[in-house]
ChimeraX commands (.cxc) that place a marker at each C-alpha (Angstrom):
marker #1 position 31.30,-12.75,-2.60 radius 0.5
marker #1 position 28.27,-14.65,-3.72 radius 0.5
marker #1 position 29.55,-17.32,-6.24 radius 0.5
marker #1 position 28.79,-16.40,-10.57 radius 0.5
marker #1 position 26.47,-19.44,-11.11 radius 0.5
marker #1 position 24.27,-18.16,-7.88 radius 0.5
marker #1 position 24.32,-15.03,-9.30 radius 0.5
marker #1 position 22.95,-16.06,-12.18 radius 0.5
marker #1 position 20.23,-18.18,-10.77 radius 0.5
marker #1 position 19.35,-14.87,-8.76 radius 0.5
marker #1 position 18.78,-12.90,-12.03 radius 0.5
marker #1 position 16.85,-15.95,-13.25 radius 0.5
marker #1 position 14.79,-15.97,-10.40 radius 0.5
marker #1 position 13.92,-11.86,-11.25 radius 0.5
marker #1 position 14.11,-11.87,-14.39 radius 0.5
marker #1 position 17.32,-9.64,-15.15 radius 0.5
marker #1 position 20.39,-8.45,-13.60 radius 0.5
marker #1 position 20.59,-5.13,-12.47 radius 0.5
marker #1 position 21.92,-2.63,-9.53 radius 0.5
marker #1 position 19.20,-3.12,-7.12 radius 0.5
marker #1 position 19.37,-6.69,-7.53 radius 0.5
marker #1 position 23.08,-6.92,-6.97 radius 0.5
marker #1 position 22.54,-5.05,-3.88 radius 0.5
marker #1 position 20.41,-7.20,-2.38 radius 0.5
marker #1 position 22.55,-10.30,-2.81 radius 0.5
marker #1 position 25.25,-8.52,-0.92 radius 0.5
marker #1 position 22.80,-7.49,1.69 radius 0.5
marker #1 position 21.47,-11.54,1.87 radius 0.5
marker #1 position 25.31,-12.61,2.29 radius 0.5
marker #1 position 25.38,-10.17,5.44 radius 0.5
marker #1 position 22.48,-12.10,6.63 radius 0.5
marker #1 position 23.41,-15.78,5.81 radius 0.5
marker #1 position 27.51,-14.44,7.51 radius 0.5
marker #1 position 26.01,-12.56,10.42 radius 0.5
marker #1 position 21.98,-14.84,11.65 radius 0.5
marker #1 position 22.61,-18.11,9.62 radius 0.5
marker #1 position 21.65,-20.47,6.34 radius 0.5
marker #1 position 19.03,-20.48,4.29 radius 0.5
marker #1 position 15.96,-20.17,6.13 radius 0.5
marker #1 position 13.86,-24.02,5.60 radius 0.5
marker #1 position 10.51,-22.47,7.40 radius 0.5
marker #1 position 10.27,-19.60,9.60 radius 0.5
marker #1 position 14.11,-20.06,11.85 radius 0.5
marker #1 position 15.26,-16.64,10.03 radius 0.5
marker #1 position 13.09,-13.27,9.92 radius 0.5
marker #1 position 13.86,-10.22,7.30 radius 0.5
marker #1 position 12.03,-7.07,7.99 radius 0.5
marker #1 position 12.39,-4.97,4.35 radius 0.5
marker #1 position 12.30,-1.15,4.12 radius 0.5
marker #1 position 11.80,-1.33,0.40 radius 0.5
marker #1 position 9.87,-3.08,-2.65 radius 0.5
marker #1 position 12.84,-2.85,-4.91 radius 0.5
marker #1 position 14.67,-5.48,-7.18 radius 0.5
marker #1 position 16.79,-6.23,-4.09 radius 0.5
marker #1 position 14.07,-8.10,-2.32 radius 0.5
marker #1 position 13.87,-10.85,-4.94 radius 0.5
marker #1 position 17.74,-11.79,-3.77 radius 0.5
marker #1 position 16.91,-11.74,-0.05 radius 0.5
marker #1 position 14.03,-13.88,-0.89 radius 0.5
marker #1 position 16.12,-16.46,-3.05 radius 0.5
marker #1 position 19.09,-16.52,-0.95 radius 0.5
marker #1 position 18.20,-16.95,2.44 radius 0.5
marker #1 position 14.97,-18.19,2.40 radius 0.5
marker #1 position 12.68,-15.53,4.19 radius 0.5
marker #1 position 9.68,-15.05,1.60 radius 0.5
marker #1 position 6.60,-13.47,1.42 radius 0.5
marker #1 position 4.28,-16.81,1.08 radius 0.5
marker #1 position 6.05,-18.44,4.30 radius 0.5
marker #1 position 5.40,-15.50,6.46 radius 0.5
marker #1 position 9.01,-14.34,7.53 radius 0.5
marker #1 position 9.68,-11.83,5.13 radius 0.5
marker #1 position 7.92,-8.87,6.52 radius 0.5
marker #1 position 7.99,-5.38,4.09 radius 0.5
marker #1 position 7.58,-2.09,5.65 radius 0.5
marker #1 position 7.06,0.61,3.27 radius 0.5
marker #1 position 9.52,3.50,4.48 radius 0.5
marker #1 position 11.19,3.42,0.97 radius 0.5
marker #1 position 14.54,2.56,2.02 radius 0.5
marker #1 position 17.32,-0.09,1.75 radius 0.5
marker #1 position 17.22,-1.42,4.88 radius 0.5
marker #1 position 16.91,-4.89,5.72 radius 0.5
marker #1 position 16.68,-6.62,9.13 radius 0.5
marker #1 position 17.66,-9.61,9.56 radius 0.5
marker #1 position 16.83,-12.06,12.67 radius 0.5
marker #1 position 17.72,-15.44,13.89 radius 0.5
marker #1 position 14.61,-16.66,15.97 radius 0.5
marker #1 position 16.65,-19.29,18.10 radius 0.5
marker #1 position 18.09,-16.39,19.96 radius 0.5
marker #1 position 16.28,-13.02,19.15 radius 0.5
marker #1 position 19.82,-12.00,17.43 radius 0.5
marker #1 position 18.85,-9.30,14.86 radius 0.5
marker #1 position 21.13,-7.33,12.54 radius 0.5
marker #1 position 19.72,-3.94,10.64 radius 0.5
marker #1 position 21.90,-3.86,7.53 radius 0.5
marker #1 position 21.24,0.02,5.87 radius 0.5
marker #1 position 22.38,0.73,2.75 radius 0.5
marker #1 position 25.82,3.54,2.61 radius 0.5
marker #1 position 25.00,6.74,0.30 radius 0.5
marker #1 position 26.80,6.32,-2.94 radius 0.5
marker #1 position 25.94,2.66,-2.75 radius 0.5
marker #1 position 24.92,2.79,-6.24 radius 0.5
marker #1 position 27.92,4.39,-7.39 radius 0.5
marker #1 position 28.06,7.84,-8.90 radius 0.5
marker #1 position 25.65,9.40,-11.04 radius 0.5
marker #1 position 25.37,8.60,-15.01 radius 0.5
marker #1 position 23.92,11.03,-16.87 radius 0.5
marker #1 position 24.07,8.60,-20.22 radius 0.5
marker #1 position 22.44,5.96,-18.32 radius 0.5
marker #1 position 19.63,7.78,-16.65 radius 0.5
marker #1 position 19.17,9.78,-20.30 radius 0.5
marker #1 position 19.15,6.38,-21.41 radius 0.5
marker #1 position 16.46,5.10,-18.81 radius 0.5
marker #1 position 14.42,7.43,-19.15 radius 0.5
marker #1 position 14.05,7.25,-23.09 radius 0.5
marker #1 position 13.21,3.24,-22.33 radius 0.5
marker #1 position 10.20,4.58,-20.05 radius 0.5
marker #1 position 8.95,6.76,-22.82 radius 0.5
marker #1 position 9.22,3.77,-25.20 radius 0.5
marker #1 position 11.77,6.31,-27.86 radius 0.5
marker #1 position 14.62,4.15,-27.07 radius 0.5
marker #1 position 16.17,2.32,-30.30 radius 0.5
marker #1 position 17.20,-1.67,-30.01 radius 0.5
marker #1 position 21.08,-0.26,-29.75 radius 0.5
marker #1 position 20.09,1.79,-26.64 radius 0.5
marker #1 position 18.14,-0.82,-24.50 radius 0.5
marker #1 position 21.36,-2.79,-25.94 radius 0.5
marker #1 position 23.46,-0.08,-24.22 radius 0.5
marker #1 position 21.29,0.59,-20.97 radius 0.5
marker #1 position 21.31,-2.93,-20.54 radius 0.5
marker #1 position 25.15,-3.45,-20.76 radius 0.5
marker #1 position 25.60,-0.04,-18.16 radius 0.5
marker #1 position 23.30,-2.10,-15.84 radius 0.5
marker #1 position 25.14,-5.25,-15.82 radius 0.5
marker #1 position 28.84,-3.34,-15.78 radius 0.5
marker #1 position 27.57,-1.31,-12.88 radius 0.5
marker #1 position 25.84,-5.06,-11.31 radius 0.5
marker #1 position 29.49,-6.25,-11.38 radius 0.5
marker #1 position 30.77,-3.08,-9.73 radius 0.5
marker #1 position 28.42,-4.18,-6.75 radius 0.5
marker #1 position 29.09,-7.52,-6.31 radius 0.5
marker #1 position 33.11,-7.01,-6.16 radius 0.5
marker #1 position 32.78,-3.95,-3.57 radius 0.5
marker #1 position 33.85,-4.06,-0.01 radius 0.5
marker #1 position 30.60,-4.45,2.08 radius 0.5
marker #1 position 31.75,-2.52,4.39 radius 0.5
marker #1 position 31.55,0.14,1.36 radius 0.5
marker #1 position 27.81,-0.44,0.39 radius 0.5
marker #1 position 25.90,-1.13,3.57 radius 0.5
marker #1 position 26.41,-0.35,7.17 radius 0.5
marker #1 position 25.66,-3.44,9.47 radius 0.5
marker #1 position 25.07,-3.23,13.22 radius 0.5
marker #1 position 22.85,-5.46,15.81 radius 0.5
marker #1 position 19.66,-4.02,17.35 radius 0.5
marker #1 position 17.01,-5.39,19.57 radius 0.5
marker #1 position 13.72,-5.89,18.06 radius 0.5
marker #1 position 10.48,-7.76,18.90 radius 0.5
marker #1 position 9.99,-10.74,16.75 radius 0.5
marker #1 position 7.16,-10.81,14.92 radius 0.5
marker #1 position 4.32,-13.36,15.48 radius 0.5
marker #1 position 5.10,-16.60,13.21 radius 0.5
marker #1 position 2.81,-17.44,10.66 radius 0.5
marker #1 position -0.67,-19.71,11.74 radius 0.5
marker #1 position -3.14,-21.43,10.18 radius 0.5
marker #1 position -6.71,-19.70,10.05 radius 0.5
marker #1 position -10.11,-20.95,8.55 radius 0.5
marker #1 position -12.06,-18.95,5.28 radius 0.5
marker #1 position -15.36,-17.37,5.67 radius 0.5
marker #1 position -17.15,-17.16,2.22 radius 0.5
marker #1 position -17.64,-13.04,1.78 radius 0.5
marker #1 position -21.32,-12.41,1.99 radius 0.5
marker #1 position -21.19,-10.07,-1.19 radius 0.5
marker #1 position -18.52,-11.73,-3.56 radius 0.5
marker #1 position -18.27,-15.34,-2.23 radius 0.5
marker #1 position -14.58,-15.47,-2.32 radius 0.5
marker #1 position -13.23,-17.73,0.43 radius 0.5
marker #1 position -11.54,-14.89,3.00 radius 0.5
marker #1 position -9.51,-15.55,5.82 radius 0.5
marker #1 position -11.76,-15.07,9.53 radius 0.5
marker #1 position -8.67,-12.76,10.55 radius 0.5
marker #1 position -9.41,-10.35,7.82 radius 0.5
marker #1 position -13.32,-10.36,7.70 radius 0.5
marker #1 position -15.17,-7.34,8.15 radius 0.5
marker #1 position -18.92,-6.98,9.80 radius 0.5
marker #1 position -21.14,-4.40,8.11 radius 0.5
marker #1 position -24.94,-4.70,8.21 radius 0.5
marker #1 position -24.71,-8.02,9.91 radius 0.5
marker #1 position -22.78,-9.74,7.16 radius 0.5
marker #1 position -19.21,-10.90,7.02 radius 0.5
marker #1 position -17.44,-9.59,4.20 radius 0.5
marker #1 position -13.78,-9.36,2.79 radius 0.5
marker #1 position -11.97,-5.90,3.21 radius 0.5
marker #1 position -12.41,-4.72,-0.62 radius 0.5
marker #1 position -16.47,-5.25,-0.02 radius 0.5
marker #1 position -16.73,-3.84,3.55 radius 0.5
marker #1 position -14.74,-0.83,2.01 radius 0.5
marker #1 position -16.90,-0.57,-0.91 radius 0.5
marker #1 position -20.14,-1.01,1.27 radius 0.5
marker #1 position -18.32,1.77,4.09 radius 0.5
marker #1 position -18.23,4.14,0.99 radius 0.5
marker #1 position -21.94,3.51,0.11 radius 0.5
marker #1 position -21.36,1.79,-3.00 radius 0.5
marker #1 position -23.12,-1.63,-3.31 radius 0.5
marker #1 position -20.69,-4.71,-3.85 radius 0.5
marker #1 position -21.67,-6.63,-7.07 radius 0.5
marker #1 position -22.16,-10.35,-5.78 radius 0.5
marker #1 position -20.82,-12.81,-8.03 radius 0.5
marker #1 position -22.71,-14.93,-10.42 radius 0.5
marker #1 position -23.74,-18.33,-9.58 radius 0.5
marker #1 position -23.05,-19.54,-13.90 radius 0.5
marker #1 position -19.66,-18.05,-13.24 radius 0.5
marker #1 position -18.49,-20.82,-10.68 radius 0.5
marker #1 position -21.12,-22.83,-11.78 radius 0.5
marker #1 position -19.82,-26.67,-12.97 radius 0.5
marker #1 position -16.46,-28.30,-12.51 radius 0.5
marker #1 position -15.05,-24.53,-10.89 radius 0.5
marker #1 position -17.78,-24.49,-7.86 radius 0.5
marker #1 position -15.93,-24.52,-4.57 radius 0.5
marker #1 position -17.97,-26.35,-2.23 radius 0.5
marker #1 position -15.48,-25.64,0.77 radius 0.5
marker #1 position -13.11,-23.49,1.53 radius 0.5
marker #1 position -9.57,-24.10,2.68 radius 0.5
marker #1 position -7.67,-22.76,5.34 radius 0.5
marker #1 position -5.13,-19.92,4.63 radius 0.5
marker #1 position -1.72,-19.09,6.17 radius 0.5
marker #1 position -1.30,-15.82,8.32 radius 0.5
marker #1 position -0.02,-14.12,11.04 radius 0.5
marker link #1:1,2 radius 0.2
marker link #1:2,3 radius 0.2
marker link #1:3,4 radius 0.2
marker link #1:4,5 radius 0.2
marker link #1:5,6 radius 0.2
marker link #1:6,7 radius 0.2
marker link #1:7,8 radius 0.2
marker link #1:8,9 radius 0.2
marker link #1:9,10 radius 0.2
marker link #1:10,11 radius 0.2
marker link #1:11,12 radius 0.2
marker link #1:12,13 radius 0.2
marker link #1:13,14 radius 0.2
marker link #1:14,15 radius 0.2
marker link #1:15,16 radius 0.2
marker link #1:16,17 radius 0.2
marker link #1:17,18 radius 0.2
marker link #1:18,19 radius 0.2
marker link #1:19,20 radius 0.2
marker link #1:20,21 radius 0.2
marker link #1:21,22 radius 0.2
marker link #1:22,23 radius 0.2
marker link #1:23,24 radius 0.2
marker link #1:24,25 radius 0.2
marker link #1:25,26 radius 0.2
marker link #1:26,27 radius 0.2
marker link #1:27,28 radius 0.2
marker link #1:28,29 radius 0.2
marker link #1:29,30 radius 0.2
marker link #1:30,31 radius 0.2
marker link #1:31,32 radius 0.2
marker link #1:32,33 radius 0.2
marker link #1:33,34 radius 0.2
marker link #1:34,35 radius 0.2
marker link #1:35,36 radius 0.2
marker link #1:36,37 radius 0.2
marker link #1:37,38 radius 0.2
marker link #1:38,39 radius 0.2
marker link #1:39,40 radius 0.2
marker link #1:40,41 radius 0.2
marker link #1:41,42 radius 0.2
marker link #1:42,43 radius 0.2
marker link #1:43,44 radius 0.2
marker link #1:44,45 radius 0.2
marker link #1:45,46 radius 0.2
marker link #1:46,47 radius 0.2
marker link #1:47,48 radius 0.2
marker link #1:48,49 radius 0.2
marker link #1:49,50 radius 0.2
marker link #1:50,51 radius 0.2
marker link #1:51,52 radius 0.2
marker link #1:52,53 radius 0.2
marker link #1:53,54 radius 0.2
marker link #1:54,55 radius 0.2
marker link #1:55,56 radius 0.2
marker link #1:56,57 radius 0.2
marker link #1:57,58 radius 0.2
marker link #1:58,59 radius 0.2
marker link #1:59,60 radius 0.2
marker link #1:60,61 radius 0.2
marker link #1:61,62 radius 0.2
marker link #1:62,63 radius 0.2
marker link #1:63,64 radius 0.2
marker link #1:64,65 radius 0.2
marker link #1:65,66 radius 0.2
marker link #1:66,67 radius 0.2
marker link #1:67,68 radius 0.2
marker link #1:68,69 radius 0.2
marker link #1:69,70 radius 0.2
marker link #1:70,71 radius 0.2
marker link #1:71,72 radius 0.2
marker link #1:72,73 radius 0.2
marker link #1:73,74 radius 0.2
marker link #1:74,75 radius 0.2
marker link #1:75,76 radius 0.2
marker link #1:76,77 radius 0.2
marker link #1:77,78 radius 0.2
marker link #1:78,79 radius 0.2
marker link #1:79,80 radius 0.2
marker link #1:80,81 radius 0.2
marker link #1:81,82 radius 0.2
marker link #1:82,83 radius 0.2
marker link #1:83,84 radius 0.2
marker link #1:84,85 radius 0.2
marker link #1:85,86 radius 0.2
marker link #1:86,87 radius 0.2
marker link #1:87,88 radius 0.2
marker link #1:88,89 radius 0.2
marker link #1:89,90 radius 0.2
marker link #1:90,91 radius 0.2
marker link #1:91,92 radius 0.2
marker link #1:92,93 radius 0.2
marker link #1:93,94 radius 0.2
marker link #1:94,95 radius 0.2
marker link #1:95,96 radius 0.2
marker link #1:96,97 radius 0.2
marker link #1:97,98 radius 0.2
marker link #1:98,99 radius 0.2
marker link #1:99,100 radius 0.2
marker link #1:100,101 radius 0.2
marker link #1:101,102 radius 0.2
marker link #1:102,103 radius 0.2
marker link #1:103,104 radius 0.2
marker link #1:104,105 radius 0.2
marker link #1:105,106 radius 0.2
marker link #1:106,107 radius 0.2
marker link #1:107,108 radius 0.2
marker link #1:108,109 radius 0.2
marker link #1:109,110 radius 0.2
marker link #1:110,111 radius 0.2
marker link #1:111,112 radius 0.2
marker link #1:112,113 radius 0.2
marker link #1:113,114 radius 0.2
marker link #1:114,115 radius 0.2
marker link #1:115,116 radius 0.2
marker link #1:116,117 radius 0.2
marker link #1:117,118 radius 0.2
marker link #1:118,119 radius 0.2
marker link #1:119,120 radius 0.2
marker link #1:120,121 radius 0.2
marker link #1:121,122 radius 0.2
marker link #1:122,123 radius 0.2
marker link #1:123,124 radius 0.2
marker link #1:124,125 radius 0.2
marker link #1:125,126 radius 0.2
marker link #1:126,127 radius 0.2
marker link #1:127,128 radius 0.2
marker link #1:128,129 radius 0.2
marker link #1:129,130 radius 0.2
marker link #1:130,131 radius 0.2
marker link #1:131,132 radius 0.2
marker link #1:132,133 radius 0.2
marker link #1:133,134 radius 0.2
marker link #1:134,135 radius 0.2
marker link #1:135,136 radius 0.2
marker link #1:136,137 radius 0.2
marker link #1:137,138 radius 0.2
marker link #1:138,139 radius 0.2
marker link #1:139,140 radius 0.2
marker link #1:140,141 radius 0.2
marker link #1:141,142 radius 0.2
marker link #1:142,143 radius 0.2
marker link #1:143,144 radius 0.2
marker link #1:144,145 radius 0.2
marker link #1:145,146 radius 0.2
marker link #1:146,147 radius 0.2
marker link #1:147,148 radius 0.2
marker link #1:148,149 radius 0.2
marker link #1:149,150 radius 0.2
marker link #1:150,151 radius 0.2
marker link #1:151,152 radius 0.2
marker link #1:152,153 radius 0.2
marker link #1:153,154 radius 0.2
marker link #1:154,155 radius 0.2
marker link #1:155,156 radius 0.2
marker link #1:156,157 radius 0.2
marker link #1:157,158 radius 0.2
marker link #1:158,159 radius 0.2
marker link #1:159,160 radius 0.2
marker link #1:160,161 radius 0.2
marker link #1:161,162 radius 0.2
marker link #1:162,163 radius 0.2
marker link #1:163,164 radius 0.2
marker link #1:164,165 radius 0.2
marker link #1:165,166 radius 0.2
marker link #1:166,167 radius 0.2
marker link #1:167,168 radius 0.2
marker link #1:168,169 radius 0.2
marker link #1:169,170 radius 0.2
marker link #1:170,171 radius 0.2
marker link #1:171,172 radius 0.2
marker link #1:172,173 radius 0.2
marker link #1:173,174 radius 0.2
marker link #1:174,175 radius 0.2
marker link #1:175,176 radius 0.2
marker link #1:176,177 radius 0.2
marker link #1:177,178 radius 0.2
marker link #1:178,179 radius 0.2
marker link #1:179,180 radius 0.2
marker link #1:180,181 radius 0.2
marker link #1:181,182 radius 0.2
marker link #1:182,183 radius 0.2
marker link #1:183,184 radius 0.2
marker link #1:184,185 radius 0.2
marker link #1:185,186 radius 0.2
marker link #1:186,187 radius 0.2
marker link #1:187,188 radius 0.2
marker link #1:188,189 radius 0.2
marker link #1:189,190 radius 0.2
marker link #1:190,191 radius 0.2
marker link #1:191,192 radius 0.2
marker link #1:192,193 radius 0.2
marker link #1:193,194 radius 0.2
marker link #1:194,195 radius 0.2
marker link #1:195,196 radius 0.2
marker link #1:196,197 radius 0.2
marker link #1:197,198 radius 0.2
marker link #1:198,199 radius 0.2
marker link #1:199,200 radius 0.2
marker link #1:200,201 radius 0.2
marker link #1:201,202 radius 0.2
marker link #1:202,203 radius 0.2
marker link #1:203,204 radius 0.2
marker link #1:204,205 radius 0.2
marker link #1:205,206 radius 0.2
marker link #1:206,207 radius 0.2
marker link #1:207,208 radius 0.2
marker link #1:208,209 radius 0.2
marker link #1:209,210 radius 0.2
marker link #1:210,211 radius 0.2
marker link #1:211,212 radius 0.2
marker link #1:212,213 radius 0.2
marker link #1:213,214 radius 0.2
marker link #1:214,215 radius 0.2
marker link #1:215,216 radius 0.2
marker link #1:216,217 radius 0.2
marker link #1:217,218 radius 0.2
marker link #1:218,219 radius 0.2
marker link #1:219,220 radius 0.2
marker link #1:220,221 radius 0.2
marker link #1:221,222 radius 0.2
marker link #1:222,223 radius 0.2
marker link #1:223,224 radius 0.2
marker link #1:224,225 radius 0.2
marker link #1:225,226 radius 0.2
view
C-alpha cells in the first residue's frame, strides 16, 4: 500500500483526492511491483484506456507522462492500463474488477449531481467531499487482487519519442512540427488550418503587430514526438 505522505503528494499533484484517483495509485503500485521504478526517461511504457483522475497517479508515480512520450492514452473509455518494461518487452495489462468502485450511493451521486447543477449548499460539497475521501480510503486499503485483474500480454512497443524540426504554418505562423504538417494548395500548414482550408473556410493569418517587438520568434525550435 502506497505510503500516506505519497498519497498526499498524489492529490497535490491533481488537485483533490478522490475514487478515481485512488485507483490509479493502486494500479501504478502494480506497475512499479510487476515492470520496475519510477520511469527517469522513456525505460517504462503505460498504454491508458481512460482520461480519468487515475491517470494523474500513474503519471506521478511511475514516471510515464504525457510530455516525455511514454504515456500513450487510447480512448476506449476504460480502466485499463498497460504497463511495459522496454529492457525486455515485459508488459502487464492491469483492468480494472467490476465493483471496483464499491457499491452504489444514491446520497452521493444525489449529491454529485446537485454540485454539477451548482444547487449544492457549502454543507453538501462539505459532505460529497468527505463521501469521496471515506470511499478514497476504502480503495487504497483493498486487496488488489479485489480492484484490478493483472495478467502479462505481448504487445509491440511503441516507437520512443524523437526529436523533429518546426515548419512555420503558411496561414497562422505558428511553429508546427514537419511530422504533423499538412500540404494544401502548395503550402505547408498545421492540421487545424489544412482542416479549415479542406472545409473551404479561409484560415485567418496572424497579424504581424501581434508578435511584433520583444514576442517575434525569429526561429523555431525543435519539438519532441514520436
Amino acid at each position: 500500500m502506497t505510503e500516506h505522505e505519497t498519497v498526499t503528494k498524489v492529490a497535490e499533484f491533481h488537485g483533490h483526492m478522490c475514487p478515481g484517483l485512488a485507483l490509479g495509485i493502486r494500479a501504478a503500485e502494480i506497475a512499479l511491483a510487476e515492470i520496475g521504478p519510477h520511469s527517469s526517461d522513456e525505460e517504462v511504457v503505460a498504454i491508458v484506456e481512460t482520461d480519468m483522475c487515475g491517470v494523474d497517479a500513474v503519471q506521478y508515480l511511475t514516471g510515464c507522462t504525457y510530455g516525455k512520450g511514454n504515456l500513450v492514452h487510447r480512448d476506449h473509455g476504460k480502466n485499463v492500463f498497460t504497463f511495459l518494461r522496454r529492457s525486455d518487452d515485459r508488459a502487464v495489462r492491469v483492468s480494472m474488477r467490476p465493483g471496483a468502485f464499491g457499491p452504489d450511493d444514491p446520497e452521493r451521486e444525489e449529491l454529485r449531481a446537485k454540485i454539477r447543477a451548482g444547487a449544492a449548499s457549502g454543507e453538501e460539497r462539505a459532505r460529497f467531499w468527505q463521501m469521496q475521501r471515506e470511499r478514497s480510503e476504502d480503495v487504497l486499503a483493498a486487496p488488489l487482487a479485489q480492484l484490478y485483474e493483472v495478467r502479462e500480454v505481448a504487445i509491440q512497443p511503441p516507437p520512443t519519442a524523437r526529436i523533429h524540426a518546426s515548419v512555420e504554418c503558411a496561414f497562422c505562423g505558428e511553429p508546427t512540427m514537419e511530422t504533423r504538417v499538412r500540404r494544401l494548395h502548395g503550402q505547408q500548414l498545421c492540421l487545424p488550418c489544412f482542416e479549415q482550408g479542406l472545409a473551404g473556410r479561409s484560415p485567418v493569418p496572424l497579424t504581424t503587430a501581434a508578435f511584433s517587438g520583444d514576442n517575434a520568434t525569429s526561429a523555431a525550435p525543435p519539438q519532441r514526438g514520436p
